[in-house]
C-alpha positions as CSV (number, residue, x, y, z in Angstrom):
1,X,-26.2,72.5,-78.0
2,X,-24.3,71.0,-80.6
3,X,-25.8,69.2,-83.8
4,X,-25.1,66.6,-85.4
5,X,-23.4,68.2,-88.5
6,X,-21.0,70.3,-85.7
7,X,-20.3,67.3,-84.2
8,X,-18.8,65.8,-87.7
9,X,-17.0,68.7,-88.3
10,X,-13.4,69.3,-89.3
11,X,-10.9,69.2,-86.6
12,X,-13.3,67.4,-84.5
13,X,-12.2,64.4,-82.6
14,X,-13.5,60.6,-84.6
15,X,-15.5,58.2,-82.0
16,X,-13.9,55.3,-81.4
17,X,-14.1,51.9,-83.1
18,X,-14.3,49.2,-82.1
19,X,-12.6,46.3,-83.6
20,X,-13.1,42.6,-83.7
21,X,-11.2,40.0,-84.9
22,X,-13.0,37.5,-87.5
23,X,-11.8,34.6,-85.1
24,X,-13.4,35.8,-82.2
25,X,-11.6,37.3,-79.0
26,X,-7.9,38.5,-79.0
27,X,-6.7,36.2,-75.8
28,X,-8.7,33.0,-77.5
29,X,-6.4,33.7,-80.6
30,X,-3.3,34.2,-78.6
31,X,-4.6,31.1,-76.1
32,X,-4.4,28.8,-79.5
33,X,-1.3,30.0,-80.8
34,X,0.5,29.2,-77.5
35,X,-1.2,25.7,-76.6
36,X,0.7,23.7,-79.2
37,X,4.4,25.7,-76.9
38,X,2.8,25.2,-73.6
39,X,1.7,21.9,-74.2
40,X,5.2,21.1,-75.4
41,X,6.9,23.3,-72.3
42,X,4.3,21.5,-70.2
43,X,5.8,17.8,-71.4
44,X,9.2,18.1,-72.0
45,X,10.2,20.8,-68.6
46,X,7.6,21.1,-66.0
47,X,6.9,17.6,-66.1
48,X,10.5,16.3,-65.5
49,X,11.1,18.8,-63.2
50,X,8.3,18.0,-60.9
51,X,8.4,14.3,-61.4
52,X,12.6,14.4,-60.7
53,X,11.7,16.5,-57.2
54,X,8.6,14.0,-56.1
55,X,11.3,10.9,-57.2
56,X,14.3,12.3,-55.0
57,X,12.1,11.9,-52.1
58,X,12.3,8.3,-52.5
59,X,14.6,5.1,-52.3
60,X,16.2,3.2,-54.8
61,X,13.2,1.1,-55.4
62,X,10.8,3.9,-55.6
63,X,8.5,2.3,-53.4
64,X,9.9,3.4,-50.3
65,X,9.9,7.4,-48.8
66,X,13.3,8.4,-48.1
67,X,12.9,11.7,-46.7
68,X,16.1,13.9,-47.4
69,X,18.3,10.9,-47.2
70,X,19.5,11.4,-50.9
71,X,20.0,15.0,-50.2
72,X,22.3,14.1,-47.0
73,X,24.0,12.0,-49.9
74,X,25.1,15.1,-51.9
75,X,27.4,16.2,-49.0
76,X,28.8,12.7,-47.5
77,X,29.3,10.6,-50.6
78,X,32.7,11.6,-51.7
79,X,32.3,11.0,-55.4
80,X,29.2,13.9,-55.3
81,X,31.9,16.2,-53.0
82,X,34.8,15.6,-55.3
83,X,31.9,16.8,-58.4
84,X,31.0,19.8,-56.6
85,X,34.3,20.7,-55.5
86,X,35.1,20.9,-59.4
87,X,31.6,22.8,-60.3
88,X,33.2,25.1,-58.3
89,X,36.4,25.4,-59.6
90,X,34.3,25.1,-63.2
91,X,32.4,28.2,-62.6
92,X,35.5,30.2,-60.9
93,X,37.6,30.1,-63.6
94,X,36.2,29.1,-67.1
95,X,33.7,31.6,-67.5
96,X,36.3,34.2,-66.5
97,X,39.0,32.7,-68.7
98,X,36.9,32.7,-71.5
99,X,35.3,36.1,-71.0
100,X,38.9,38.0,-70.5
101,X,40.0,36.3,-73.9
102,X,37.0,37.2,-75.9
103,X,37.6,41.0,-74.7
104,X,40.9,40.8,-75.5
105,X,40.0,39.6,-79.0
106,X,37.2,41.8,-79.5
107,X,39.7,44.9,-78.5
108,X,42.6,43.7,-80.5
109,X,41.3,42.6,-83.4
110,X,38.8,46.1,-83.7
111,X,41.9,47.7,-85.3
112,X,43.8,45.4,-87.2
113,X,43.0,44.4,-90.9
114,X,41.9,40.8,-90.8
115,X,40.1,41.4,-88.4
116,X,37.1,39.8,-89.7
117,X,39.3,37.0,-90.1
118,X,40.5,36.1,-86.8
119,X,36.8,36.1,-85.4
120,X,35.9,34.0,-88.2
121,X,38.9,31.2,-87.2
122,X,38.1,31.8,-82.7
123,X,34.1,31.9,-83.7
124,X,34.8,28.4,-85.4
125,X,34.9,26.2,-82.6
126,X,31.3,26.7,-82.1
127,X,30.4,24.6,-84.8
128,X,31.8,21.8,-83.5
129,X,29.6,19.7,-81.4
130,X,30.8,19.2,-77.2
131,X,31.3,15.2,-78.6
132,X,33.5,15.7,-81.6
133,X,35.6,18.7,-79.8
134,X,36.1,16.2,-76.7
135,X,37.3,13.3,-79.3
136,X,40.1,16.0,-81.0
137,X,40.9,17.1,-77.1
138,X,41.4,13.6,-76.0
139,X,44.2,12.5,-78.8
140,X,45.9,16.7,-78.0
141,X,46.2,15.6,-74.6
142,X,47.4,11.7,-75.5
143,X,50.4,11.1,-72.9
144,X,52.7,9.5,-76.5
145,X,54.6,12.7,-77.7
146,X,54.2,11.1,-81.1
147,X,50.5,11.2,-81.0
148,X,49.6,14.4,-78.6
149,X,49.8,17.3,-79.9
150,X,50.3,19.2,-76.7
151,X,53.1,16.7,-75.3
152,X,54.8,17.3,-78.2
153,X,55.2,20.9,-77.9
154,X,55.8,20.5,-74.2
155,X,58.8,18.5,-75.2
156,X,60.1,20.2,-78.0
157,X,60.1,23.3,-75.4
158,X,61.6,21.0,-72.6
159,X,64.7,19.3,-75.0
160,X,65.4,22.9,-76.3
161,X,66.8,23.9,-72.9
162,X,67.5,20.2,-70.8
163,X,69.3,17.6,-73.4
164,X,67.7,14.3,-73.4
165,X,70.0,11.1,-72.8
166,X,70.3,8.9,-76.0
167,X,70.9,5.7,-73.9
168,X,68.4,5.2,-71.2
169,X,68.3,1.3,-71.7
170,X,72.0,1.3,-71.7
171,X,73.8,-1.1,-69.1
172,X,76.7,-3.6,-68.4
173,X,77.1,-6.9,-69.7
174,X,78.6,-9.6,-68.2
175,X,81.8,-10.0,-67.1
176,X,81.9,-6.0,-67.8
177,X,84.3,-4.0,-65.9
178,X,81.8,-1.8,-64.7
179,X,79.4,-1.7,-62.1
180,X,76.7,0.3,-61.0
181,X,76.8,3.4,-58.8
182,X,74.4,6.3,-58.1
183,X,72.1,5.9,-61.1
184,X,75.6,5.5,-63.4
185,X,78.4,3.1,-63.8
186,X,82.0,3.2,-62.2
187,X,85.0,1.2,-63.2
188,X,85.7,-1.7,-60.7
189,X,89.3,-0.5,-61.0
190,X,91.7,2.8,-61.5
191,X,92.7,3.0,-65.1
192,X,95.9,4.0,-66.1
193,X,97.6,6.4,-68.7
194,X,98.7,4.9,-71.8
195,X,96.5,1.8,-71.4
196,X,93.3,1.4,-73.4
197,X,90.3,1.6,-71.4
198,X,86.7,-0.6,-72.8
199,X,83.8,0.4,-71.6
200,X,81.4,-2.1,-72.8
201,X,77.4,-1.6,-73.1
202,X,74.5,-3.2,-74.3
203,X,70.7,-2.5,-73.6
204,X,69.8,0.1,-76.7
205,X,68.3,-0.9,-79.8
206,X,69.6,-0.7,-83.0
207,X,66.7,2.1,-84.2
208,X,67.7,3.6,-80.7
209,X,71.3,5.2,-81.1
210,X,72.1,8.1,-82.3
211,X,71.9,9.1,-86.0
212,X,76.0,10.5,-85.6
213,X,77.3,7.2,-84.5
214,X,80.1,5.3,-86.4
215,X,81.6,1.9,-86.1
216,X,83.2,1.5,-83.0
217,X,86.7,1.2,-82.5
218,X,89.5,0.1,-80.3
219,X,91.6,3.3,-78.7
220,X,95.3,3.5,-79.8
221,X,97.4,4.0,-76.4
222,X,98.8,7.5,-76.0
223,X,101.4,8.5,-74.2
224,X,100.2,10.5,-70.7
225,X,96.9,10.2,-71.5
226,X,94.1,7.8,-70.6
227,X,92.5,6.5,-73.6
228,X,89.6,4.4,-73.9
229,X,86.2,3.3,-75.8
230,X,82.5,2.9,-74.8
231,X,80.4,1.3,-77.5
232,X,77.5,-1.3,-77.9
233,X,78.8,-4.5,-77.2
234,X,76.3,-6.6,-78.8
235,X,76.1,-8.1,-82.5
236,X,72.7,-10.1,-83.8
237,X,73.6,-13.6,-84.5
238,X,74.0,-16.5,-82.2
239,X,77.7,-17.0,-81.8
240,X,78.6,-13.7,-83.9
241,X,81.2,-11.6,-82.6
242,X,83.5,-11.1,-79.5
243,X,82.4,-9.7,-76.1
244,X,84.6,-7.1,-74.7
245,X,86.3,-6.0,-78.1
246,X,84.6,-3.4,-80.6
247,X,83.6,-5.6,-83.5
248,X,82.8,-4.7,-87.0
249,X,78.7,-3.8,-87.0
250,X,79.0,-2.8,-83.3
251,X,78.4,1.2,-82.9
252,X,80.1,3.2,-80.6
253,X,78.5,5.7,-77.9
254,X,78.2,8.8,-79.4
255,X,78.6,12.1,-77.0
256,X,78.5,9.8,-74.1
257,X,80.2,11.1,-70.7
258,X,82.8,9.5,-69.0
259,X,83.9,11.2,-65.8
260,X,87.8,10.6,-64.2
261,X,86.8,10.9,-60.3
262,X,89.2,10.4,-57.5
263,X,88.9,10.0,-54.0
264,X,85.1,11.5,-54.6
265,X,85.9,14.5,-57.0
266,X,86.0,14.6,-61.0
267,X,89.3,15.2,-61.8
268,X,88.3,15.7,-65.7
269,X,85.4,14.7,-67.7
270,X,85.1,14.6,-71.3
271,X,82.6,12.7,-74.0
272,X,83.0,10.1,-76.5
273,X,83.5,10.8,-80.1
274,X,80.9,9.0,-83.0
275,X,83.4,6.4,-83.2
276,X,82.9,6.0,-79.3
277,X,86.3,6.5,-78.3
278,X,87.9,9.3,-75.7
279,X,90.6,10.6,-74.2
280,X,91.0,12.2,-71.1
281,X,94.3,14.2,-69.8
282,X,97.3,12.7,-67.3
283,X,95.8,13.9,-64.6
284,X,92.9,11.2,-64.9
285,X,95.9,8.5,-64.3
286,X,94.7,6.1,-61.3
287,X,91.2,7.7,-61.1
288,X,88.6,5.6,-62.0
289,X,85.9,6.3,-65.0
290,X,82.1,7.2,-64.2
291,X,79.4,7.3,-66.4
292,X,77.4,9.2,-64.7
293,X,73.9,8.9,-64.1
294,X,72.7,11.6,-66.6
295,X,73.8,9.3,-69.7
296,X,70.9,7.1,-68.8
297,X,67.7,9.1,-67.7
298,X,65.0,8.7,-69.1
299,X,64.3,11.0,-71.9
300,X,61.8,13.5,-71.5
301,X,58.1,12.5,-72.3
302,X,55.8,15.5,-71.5
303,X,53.1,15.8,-69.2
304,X,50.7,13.6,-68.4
305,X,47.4,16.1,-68.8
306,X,45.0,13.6,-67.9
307,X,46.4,12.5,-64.9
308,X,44.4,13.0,-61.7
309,X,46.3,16.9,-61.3
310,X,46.1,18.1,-64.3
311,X,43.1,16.5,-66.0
312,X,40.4,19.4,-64.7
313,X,42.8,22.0,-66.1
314,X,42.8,20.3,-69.1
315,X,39.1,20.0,-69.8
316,X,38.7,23.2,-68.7
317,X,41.1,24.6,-71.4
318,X,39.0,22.7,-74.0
319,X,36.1,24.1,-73.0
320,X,37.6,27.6,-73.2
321,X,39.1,27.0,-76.6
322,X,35.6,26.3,-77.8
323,X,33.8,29.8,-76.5
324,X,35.8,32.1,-76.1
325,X,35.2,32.6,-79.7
326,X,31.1,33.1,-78.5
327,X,32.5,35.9,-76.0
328,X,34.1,37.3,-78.1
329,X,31.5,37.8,-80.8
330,X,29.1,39.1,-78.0
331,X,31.4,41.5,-76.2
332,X,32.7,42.8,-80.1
333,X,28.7,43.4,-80.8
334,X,28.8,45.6,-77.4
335,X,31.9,47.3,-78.4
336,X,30.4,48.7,-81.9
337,X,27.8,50.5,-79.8
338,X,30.5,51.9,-77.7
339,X,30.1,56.2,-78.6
340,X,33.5,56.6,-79.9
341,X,33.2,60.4,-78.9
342,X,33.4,59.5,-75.5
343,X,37.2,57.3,-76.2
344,X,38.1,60.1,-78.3
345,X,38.0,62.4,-75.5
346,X,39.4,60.2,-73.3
347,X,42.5,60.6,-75.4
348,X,42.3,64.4,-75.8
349,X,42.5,64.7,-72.1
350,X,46.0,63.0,-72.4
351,X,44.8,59.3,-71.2
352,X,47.2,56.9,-73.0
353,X,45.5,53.0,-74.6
354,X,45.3,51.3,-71.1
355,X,44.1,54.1,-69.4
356,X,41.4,53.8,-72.0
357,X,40.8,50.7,-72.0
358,X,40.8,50.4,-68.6
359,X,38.5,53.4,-67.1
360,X,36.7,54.0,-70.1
361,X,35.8,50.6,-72.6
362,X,35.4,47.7,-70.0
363,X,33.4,50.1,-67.7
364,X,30.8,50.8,-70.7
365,X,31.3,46.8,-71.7
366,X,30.3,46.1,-68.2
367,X,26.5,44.9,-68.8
368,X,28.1,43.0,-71.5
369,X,30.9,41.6,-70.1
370,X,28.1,40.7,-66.7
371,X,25.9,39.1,-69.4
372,X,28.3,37.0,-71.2
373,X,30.5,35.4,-67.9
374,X,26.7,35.1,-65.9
375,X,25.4,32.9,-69.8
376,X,28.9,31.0,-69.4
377,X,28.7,30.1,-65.8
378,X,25.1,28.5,-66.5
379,X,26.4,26.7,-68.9
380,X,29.2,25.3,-66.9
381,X,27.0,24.1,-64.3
382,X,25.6,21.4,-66.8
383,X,29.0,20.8,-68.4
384,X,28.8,16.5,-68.8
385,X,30.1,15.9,-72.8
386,X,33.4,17.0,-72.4
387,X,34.4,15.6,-69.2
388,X,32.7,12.0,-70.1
389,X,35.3,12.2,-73.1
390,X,37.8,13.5,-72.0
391,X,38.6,11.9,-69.0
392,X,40.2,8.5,-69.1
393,X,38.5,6.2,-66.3
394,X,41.3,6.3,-64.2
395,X,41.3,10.1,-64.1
396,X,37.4,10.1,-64.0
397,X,36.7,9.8,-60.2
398,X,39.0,13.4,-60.2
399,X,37.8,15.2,-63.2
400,X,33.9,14.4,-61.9
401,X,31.5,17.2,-62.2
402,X,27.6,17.0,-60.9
403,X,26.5,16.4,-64.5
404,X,28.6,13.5,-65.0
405,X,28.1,12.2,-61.4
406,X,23.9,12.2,-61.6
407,X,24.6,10.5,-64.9
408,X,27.3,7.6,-62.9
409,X,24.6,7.2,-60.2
410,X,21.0,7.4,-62.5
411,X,22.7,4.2,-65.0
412,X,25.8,3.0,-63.8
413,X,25.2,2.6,-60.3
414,X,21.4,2.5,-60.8
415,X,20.3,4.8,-57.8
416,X,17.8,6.9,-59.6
417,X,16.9,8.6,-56.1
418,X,20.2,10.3,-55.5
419,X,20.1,11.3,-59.0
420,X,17.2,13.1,-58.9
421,X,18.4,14.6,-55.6
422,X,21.5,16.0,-57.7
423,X,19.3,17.0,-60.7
424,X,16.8,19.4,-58.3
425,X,20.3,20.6,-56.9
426,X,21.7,21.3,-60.3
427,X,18.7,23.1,-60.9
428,X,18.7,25.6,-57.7
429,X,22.0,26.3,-58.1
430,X,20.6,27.6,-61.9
431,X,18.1,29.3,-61.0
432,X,19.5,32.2,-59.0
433,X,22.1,32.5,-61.9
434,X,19.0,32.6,-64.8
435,X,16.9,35.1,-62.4
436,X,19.9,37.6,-62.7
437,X,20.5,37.1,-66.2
438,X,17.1,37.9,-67.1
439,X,16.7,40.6,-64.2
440,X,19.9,42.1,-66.1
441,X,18.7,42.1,-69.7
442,X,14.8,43.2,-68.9
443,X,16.7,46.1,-67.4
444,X,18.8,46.8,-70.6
445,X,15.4,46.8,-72.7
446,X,14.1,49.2,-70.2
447,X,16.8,51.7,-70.9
């Protein structure tokens, strides 16, 4: 039997204490600590989820049961089918936009300097609140080329290749000698070698012309050779000047066509000098002179992004302008814990960057990359600022998304029971999303 001195002998195990906390029992403590959250959780979530699903039960009024009326609304009303037609294409394509871009970031900048840097600048959008960043998007995207920034370069692009017409207010006066024809002008009659030709305009302002062009003047006749000028024909001044003859502060044409066409066909063509005058070869003798159509189209203005087919695309590039700097900073945090043992290896064996990249890094980013597009597409589901901004309302009805549409029907149209209906819908098509998130990161923990 052992005694009591064995039994506190070295090596032998201690008895158990037991410990009590001075505040009495551990799950009181912890019961305290958490009322003040679940009290909150209880006020500000469970509450207006359950009073949103008992509300879309009923009719405008609220008095009245409805049944599932308001959910038969989600998929008859068209403005609630136009909204979840672009959910759809919300979730399809910005969460993968903006994913692919922050991988390609996080890769690219990994070996480059400034790295640091360039996260810095794509992380920076973040800051900016969904209001403010729909404000700066709405003047990028403003139709005037002048004022939006993305017309601007659109057109800059677009006049770099296709010339824009200096003179797309430009017509005949009266008693002109030329009339109109296919979009252009043609001269009522032939016109004939060694007799001046005028080719009288009006229609452009002043601030309108071209910067190279010089006081017009009359063409000298030239022997075998159809001569001619095309000018404004217009002076400020009641009374001032003389119609059908260049005059002193009138401006000629510069670089404007004039075709010689006969019997259908353009016999020659040339274009006017600063002074607006031209000459054309003999063989233009008894044709008559076109100026064709492409003198006076209208110049080039851009895009219009907020027009009903482009204005989802163009939210949707806003949004991804403003996280795919968060992708980026998540999937770079994944790529650090990357064993670079295992990409060294991969390039031993002979594997060349994209072979790399492709069978080794984004396989190992997978988790990451899962987590980041699954965080995105939740986030997309509720998208509302943006598109409220955004969106003029004439391109509102075809940028709606379900956000925006239970705001339209819970104020504007005041039909709080179909925008409950569309809140308890938001929120099952969240769920499944949020279970698989969390599913997904309680499994990383594990490992």
């Amino acid at each position: 039997m052992a005694t009591p001195a064995a039994a506190g002998a070295p090596g032998a195990p201690a008895p158990p204490r037991s410990r009590k906390s001075v505040t009495g029992t551990r799950r009181t403590v912890a019961a305290l600590f958490l009322l003040p959250a679940l009290v909150l959780l209880g006020a500000l979530v469970v509450y207006p989820i359950g009073y949103s699903v008992v509300r879309s039960f009923y009719d405008q009024s609220g008095d009245g049961f409805a049944g599932v009326d308001n959910y038969k609304a989600l998929f008859t009303d068209d403005g609630i089918r136009t909204a979840l037609k672009n959910n759809v294409i919300w979730v399809v394509f910005a969460p993968t936009v903006a994913t692919a871009l922050g991988l390609i970031f996080a890769v690219l900048t990994e070996r480059v300097r400034w790295g640091t840097a360039f996260k810095l600048v794509v992380f920076m959008p973040m800051a900016i609140s969904m209001l403010a960043a729909g404000i700066i998007f709405r003047l990028v995207y403003d139709q005037d080329p002048d004022k939006g920034v993305a017309n601007a370069v659109w057109v800059g692009v677009h006049d770099t290749f296709a010339e824009s017409s200096a003179f797309p207010k430009a017509h005949p006066g009266r008693d002109s000698p030329l009339r109109p024809e296919d979009g252009g002008f043609l001269t009522k009659a032939p016109v004939r070698a060694g007799v001046p030709v005028a080719l009288p305009l009006v229609g452009v302002a002043p601030d309108q012309m071209p910067g190279s062009a010089e006081k017009a003047v009359g063409a000298r006749p030239e022997q075998g050779e159809v001569t001619g000028t095309v000018w404004q024909d217009f002076t400020r001044g009641k009374g001032v000047g003389t119609l059908g003859a260049p005059d002193p502060s009138e401006l000629g044409y510069a670089g404007m066509r004039i075709e010689a066409v006969k019997d259908g066909k353009v016999v020659a063509s040339t274009k006017a000098a600063d002074d607006g005058t031209f000459t054309l070869p003999g063989k233009a003798d008894g044709a008559r002179l076109r100026l064709p159509a492409s003198n006076f189209k209208e110049a080039y203005n851009g895009l219009d992004w907020l027009g009903p087919s482009l204005v989802t695309p163009a939210i949707i590039g806003s949004y991804i302008w403003m996280w795919a700097g968060f992708a980026m900073v998540l999937i770079a945090a994944g790529l650090a814990g990357i064993p670079r043992e295992l990409l060294e290896a991969a390039r031993v064996d002979g594997a060349n960057e994209w072979q790399v990249f492709r069978r080794v890094t984004v396989p190992l980013l997978a988790p990451v990359l899962a987590v980041v597009a699954v965080t995105l597409m939740i986030n997309v589901l509720k998208v509302f600022d943006l598109v409220f901004i955004i969106a003029p309302g004439s391109s509102q009805d075809d940028a709606n998304v379900l956000a925006l549409e239970l705001y339209r029907k819970g104020f504007s149209e005041d039909q709080p029971g179909i925008a409950s209906a569309i809140a308890v819908f938001l929120l099952l098509l969240v769920i499944p999303v949020m279970w698989f998130n969390v599913r997904r990161l309680r499994r990383e923990v594990r490992r």
